[in-house]
VOTI-540117 format. One record per residue (C-alpha): x, z, y. Coordinates in pm, whole numbers, plus 50000, padded with zeros to 5 digits. Layout:
! residues N
XZY ...
***
This chain:
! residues 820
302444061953847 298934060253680 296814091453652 297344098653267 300374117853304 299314138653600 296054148053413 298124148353088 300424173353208 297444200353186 294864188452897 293054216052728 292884222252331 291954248752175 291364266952525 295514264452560 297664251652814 299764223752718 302404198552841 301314161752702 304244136352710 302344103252782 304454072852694 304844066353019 307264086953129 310364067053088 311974084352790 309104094752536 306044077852387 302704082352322 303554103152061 307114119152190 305794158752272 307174189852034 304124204152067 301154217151839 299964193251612 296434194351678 296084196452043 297594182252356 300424209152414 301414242752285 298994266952244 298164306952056 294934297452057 294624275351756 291884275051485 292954299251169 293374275150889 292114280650566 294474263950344 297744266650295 299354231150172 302884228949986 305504209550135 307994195149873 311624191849944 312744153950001 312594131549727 314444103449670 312064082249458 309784058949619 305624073249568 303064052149449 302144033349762 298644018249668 300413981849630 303783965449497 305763941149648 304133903849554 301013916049420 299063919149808 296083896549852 296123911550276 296243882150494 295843904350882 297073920351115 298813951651021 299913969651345 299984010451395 297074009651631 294894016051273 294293985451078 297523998150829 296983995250471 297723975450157 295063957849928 296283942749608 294243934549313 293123974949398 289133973149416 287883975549763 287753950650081 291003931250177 291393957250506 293853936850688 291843904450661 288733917450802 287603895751066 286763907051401 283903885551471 282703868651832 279153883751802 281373921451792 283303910852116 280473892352317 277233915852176 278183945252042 276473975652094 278154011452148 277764037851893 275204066052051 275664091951750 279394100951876 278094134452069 278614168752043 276454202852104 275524217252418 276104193052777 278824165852772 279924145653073 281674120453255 285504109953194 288034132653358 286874170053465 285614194053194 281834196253189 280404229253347 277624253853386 278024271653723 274884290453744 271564306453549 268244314553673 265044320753541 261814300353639 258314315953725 256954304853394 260304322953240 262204296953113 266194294353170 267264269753457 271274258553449 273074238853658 276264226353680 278924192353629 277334175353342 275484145753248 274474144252909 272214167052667 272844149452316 272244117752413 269664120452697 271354108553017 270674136853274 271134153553594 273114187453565 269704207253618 268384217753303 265124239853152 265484255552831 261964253052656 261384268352325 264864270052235 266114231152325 267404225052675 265974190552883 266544178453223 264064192353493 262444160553616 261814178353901 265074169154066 264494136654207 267224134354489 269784105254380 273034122754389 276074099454272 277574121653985 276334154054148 277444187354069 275384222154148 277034255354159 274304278854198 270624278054146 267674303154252 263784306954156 261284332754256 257634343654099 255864318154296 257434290854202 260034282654471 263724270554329 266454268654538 269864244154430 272974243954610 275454212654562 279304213054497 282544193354524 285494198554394 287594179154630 289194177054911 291624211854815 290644226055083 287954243555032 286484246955387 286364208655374 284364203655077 280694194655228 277514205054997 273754206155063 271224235154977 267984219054862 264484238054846 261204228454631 257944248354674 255634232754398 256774194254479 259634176054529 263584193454654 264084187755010 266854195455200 267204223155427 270754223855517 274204212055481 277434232255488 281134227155436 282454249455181 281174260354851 277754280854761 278284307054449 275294326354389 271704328254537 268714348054538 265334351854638 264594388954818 261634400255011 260474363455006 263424349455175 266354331955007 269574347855050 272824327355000 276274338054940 279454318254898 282814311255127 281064283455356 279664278455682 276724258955738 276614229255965 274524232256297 272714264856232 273524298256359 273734322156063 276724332456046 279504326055708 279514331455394 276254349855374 272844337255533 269614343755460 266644312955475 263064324755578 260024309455705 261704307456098 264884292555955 268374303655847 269594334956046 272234357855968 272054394355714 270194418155859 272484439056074 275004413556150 277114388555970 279504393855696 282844401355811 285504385555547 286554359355329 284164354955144 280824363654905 280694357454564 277654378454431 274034384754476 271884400254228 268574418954276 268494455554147 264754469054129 264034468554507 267764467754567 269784437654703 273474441454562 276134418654756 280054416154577 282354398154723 285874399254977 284504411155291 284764444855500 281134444855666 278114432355656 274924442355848 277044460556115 278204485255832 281364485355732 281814478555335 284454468355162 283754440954874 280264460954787 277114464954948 273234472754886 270204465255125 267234480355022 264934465055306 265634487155560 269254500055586 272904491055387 274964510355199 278894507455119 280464512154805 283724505654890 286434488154673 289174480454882 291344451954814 289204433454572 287274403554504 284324414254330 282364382554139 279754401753957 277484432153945 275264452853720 273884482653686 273674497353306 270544514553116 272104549353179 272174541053573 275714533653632 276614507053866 279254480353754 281634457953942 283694431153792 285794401553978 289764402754056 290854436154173 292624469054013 291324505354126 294934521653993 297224497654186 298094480853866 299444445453845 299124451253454 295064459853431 291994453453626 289074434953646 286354459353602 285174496553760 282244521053716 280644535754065 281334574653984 279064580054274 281964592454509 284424559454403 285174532254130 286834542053827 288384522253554 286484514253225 288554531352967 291684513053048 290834478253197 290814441753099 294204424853073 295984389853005 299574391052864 301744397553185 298774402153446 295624417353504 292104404553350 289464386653543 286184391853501 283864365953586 280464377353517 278204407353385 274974415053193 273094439152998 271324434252670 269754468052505 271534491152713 274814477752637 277264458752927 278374421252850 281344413953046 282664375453073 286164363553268 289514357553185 291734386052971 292884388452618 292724423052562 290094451552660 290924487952660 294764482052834 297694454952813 298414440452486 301424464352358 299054491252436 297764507152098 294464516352211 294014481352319 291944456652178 292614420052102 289634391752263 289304362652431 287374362952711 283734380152613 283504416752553 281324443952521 281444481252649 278924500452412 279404536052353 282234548552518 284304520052350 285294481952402 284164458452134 285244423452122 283144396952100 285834367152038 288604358251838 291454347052039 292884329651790 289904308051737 289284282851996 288054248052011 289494218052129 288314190852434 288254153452497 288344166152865 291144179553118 290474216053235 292404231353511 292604264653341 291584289553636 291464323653590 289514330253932 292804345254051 294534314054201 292464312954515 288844313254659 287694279654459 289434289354171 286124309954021 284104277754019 286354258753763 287084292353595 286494290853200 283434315353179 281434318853432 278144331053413 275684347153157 271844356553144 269614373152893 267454356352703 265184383852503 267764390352259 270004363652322 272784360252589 273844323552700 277304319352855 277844292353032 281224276253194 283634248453149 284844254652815 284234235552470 283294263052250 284044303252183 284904314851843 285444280151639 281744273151744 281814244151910 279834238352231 280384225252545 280024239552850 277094260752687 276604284952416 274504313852277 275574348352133 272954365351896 271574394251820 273724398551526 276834391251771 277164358151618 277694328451872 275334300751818 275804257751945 273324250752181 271704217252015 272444193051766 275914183151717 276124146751656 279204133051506 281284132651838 284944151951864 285634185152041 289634170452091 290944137252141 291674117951838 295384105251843 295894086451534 293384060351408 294234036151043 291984018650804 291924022250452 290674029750094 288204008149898 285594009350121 288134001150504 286814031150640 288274043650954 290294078350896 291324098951220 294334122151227 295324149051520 293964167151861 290754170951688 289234209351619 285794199351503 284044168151439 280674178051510 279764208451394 282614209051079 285324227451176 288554205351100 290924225451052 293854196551105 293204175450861 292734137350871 289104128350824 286904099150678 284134081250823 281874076550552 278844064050738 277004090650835 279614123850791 283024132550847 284244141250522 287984157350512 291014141850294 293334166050160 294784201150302 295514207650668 298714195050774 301774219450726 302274242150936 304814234651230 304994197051114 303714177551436 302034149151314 301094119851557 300674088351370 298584078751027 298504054150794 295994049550476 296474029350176 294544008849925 293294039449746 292314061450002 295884080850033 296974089650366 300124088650472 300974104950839 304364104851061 305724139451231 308354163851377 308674180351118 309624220351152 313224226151318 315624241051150 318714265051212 318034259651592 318374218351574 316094197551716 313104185951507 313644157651262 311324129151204 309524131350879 307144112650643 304424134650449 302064115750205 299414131050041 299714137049608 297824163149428 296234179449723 299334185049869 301384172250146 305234157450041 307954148850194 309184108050122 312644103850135 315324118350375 314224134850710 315124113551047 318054131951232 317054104251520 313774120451618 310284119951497 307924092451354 306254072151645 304914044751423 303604039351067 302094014250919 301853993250548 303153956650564 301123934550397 302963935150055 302563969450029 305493987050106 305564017850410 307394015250695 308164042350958 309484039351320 310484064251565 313654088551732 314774096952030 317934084152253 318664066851904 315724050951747 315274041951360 313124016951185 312674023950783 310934008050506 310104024750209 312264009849862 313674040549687 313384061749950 312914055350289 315614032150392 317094025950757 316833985850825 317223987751197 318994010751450 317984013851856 320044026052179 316174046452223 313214051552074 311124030951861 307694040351954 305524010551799 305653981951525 303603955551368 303313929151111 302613892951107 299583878150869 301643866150556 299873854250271 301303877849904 304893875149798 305783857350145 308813872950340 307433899850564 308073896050915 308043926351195 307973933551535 309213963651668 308933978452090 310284005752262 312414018752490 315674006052356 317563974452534 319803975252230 318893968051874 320893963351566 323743954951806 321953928952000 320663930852407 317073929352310 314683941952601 312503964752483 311103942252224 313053929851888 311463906351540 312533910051205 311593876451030 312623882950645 316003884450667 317723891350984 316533909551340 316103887151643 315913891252024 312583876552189 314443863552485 315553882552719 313183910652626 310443929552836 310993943153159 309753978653123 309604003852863 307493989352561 304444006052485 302683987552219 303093956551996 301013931451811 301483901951588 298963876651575 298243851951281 299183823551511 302793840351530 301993848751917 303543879951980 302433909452229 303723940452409 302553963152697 304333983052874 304034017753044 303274014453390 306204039253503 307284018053851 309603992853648 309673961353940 307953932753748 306703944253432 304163929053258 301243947953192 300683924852859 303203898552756 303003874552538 305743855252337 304623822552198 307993810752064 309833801152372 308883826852675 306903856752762 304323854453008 301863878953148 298303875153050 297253902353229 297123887553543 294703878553835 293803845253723 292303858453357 291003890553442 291193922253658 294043940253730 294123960854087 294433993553951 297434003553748 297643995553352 299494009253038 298113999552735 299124021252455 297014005152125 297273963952103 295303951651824 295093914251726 292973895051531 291923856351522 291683844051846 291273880052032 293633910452096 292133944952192 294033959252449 293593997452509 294914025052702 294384035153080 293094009953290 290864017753578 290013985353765 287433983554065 285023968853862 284564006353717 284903987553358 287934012153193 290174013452931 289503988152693 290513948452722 290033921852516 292033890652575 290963856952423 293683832952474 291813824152822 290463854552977 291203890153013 288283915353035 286623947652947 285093949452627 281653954552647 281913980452936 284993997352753 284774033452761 285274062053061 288134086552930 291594098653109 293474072452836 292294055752507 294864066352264 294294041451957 292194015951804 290914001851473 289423975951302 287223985350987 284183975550786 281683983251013 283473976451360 285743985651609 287084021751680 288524040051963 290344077151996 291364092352227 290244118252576 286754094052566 283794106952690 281284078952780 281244037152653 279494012352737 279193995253144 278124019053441 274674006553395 274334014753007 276684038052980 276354066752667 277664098652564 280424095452356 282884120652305 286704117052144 286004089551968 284164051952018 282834028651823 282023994551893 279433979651618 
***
């Protein structure tokens, strides 16, 4: 089993947890999950929508479909993986006969305007921001797991100057993919980095190195195993606190202090605990939070303060404390994962009363467990408090309670939220959703996780993709007037992973459907979208509420046309569903699916719709009246395509899925419908059939899902007689597992696309040319490539991307590609 639906299982849209069902799991598709429409999984976290659209009740007449049977001048491919649409004597380009040139396959050059505000990264792991500082010269310093700023290649050390953020040249030690959690800088110049890994679990055997520059270049000054949180400069020595011990020097864990005769432990002693998670300097104060019960030879629970010469406890028993602050009336702050009532319900943040910690007018909480707060500051008197709870003031049900996600204020007496929880933002990237509550690493992949002023500006930084339908990674800025700013241009990239890719309209522009929360800076909405050169421009309403919509198809004149689950009724399972779009509206064609939902759509090339899908029974339809039943499955249907015909010649199909029984014949996964009657291919493909393609030659292809079937082919091809493999040794690479889940063929070459991770470090994208399998131009980094395209002005990809090109010219590209 491949890695797509392990990190599948926990992608993040719309900051929500969801359960992905990845078409290779033996029983569902690419497109098989119940789940919200727009993201990766169920989630309460969605983006309000704006419009309302109107969904009609069936009807049994067939819509205008942009072409009539005879009347097609289309001479292409016509397959779901996006190139679906009819042509006619309708103005515009012939869409299914554009060619897909050799110059394209052999030269062509990634797009570089696919990005997205604030610091992208590499495929896999959401991009973070661990840490803040502030330079001598006052400029912001962050640091964390990224590696692009727009579309400047960088290390994850950035200065903000004059607004913009740029990588710090001054970090010149090569670091393969390097991540930094915490970052330090005094008055004289002197910054301090300490480096992370997220692997192996255990934490203790995680190995990092804490690098020092004075003026020139960062040297290293030691290496530990563990993981370094926060640092400090104080009395001209560096302190350093995290849960790690260093290797071969004699301070003691999880605090140590650098100076010019070394590393040596706290004054006092070491720190007796688990751990130490803050360190912040308060006048001539050094405050120390973490999960300890002495330091210095003092006993102190979780909090402590050195002020040069002695320590002082401020107990908070049974806590974790992760940040500390003291407000402009005096009062002393502590936030991290702890309760001072006992309660399992509340938590997260106290007030020092002087004698003991006190609640803050009820606590932070999260829907059946206590808040987590992640990180303090102060701007104008007033405390900023960053973590992990949903409501401030008490639990949920508690009237006095206030609704927020994440980011609060206490001002006044009173909690003020600074968030909408119902306004989130979707990712191309999986994020392991940690609330700093599962464990001791679990604050360093925690959403939020830290925040510094900036005159009147507070950044937040952490692994999330935006905060309050502002979308931008990993960093973001809150305003003076409260209002949450993107840090940096947008570009034209995704925040969500596009799931559904066709071609259309008079112009063949590429349209995009599903998973998808902004594109750039415009806030979607769920709507399908229209490349128009230089802009997203939105067609039609959102899609209707509790319809699931996972596949897209666009016609002659523009008209979408999109394939769902559409909402249960009376308790039953959803039904599969056709909506096309008429007078700004979405309607209903034909009768609802009882089988299951729509896995494939797509326009044959005389016009007419057709619509594939179910569940343990599987359908195919074509629309005449109606949408009419021509084919019936033992399982789903979960892909279909249409041989090149030229107008008015029979229209021949080819359907895949995981069925070994169609219209009453043994069929293997794979069955043809050549103008009259269905056919079996053989004996079928072994495995579960994934995608399917039907090439002018009359060459037909399938993958399969790479879910431990003994002797599947990863790409098969039928040329009339037999079905060999042509994903194999001899053409190309193949010693990593493969599931294609888009097949796209054209002339001489079919695009292959999905998850494939070969040694060659070359991902995702294939292109075989009747002698050779091999990446296509680099392909693109991303957990899976969901779909593909072929339009007017090149090749597109959706899906959970985040860089194309080869390792050596690789480029930030985020939920989408596009090869021109």
């Amino acid at each position: 089993m491949h890695l797509r639906p392990l990190l599948g299982m926990m992608m993040i849209s719309w900051s929500g947890l969801g359960l992905l069902a990845c078409g290779d799991d033996g029983s569902a598709s690419t497109t098989d999950a119940t789940t919200d429409p727009t993201t990766d999984g169920p989630t309460t976290d969605g983006p309000a929508t704006d419009t309302t659209p109107t969904t009609t009740t069936p009807t049994t007449t067939a819509p205008t479909t942009g072409g009539s049977e005879g009347d097609s001048t289309t001479t292409g491919d016509t397959s779901t993986t996006g190139d679906s649409t009819s042509t006619g004597d309708e103005p515009g380009l012939a869409c299914h006969s554009l060619e897909l040139p050799a110059a394209l396959v052999d030269d062509g050059d990634w797009d570089d305007g696919l990005t997205i505000s604030g610091f992208a990264g590499y495929d896999g792991l959401t991009p973070s921001v661990h840490d803040f500082a502030r330079d001598a010269g006052g400029d912001l310093l962050a640091v964390g797991y990224f590696h692009y700023i727009g579309t400047d290649a960088v290390h994850p050390f950035a200065r903000r100057e004059g607004g913009a953020w740029l990588e710090d040249p001054s970090l010149g030690v090569a670091l393969e993919r390097p991540t930094i959690s915490a970052v330090a800088a005094d008055d004289g110049g002197r910054v301090a980095l300490a480096t992370y890994s997220a692997l192996p679990a255990d934490l203790m055997q995680r190995k990092g190195e804490i690098l020092l520059a004075d003026g020139g270049e960062f040297e290293v000054v030691a290496t530990f195993h563990g993981a370094v949180r926060s640092m400090t400069w104080y009395d001209g020595e560096l302190w350093v606190a995290g849960v790690f011990v260093l290797d071969d020097e004699p301070a003691a864990p999880h605090l140590a202090v650098y100076g010019d005769m070394g590393w040596h432990e706290p004054p006092g002693g070491a720190l007796a605990g688990a751990g130490a998670y803050e360190l912040t300097v308060d006048d001539d104060t050094l405050l120390v939070g973490g999960n300890f019960t002495g330091v210095g030879g003092v006993a102190a629970q979780s909090v402590a303060a050195w002020d040069g010469a002695a320590w002082t406890a401020f107990d908070l028993p049974n806590s974790t404390v992760y940040a500390l602050a003291r407000d402009g009336q005096g009062d002393l702050y502590a936030g991290g994962l702890f309760s001072v009532e006992n309660s399992v319900e509340t938590g997260g943040i106290a007030r020092w009363s002087g004698q003991s910690w006190q609640s803050v007018a009820g606590g932070l909480a999260n829907p059946s467990f206590r808040g987590v707060v992640s990180d303090l500051a102060l701007r104008s008197g007033d405390l900023y408090v960053a973590g992990c709870f949903t409501s401030a003031g008490g639990v949920p049900s508690d009237p006095a309670a206030i609704p927020t996600g994440g980011v609060a204020r206490w001002a006044g007496g009173a909690w003020e939220s600074l968030t909408d929880p119902a306004a989130g933002v979707g990712s191309a990237w999986f994020s392991p959703l940690k609330c700093g509550d599962e464990g001791p690493a679990a604050i360093w992949e925690a959403q939020y996780q830290r925040m510094i002023v900036d005159g009147e500006q507070i950044v937040l930084g952490g692994a999330f993709s935006g905060v309050d339908a502002v979308a931008s990674q990993s960093v973001i800025v809150l305003g003076a007037d409260d209002q949450w700013v993107a840090e940096g241009e947008p570009g034209r990239g995704f925040s969500g992973a596009t799931r559904s890719l066709a071609v259309g309209g008079p112009e063949c522009a590429v349209h995009v459907m599903g998973g998808v929360t902004h594109a750039g800076a415009l806030k979607t909405d769920d709507r399908v979208l229209r490349d128009d050169g230089d802009a997203w421009t939105p067609v039609g309403p959102s899609i209707p509420a509790g319809a699931y919509c996972w596949q897209l198809a666009i016609d002659a004149a523009g008209t979408p046309v999109l394939g769902c689950d559409l909402p249960p009724e009376d308790d039953q399972p959803p039904a599969g569903g056709v909506l096309r779009l008429e007078d700004d509206s979405w309607q209903v064609v034909g009768e609802p699916f009882v089988q299951g939902g729509v896995a494939a759509l797509g326009f044959d090339p005389n016009g007419a719709l057709w619509a594939a899908g179910g569940g343990s029974e599987g359908f195919v339809a074509r629309e005449d009246a109606g949408l009419t039943i021509v084919g019936e499955s033992n399982g789903r249907v979960s892909a279909l395509a249409f041989r090149p015909t030229a107008p008015g010649e029979p229209v021949q199909v080819v359907v895949g899925g995981y069925f070994s029984e169609f219209a009453g014949m043994q069929v293997g996964g794979v069955a043809r419908f050549d103008g009259e009657a269905w056919q079996s291919l053989g004996d079928g493909v072994v495995g579960s059939v994934l995608a399917v393609a039907y090439a002018e030659d009359g060459a037909i292809y399938a993958s399969t899902a790479d879910d431990g079937t003994p002797g599947r082919p990863i790409l098969a091809r039928w040329d009339g007689n037999a079905w060999t493999d042509v994903a194999t040794p001899e053409p190309g690479p193949v010693d990593a597992g493969y599931a294609f889940y888009s097949l796209l063929a054209r002339g001489e070459y079919v695009i292959a696309s999905g998850f494939a991770w070969p040694n060659s470090d070359q991902r995702n994208i294939f292109v075989y040319d009747g002698a050779t399998f091999k990446s296509l131009r680099g392909g693109a980094t991303a957990i899976y490539v969901e779909s593909s395209a072929l339009a007017h002005n090149g090749l597109w990809f959706g899906g959970t991307i985040a860089e194309a090109g080869p390792p050596q010219a690789r480029r930030s590209s985020v939920g989408i590609a596009h090869l021109r």
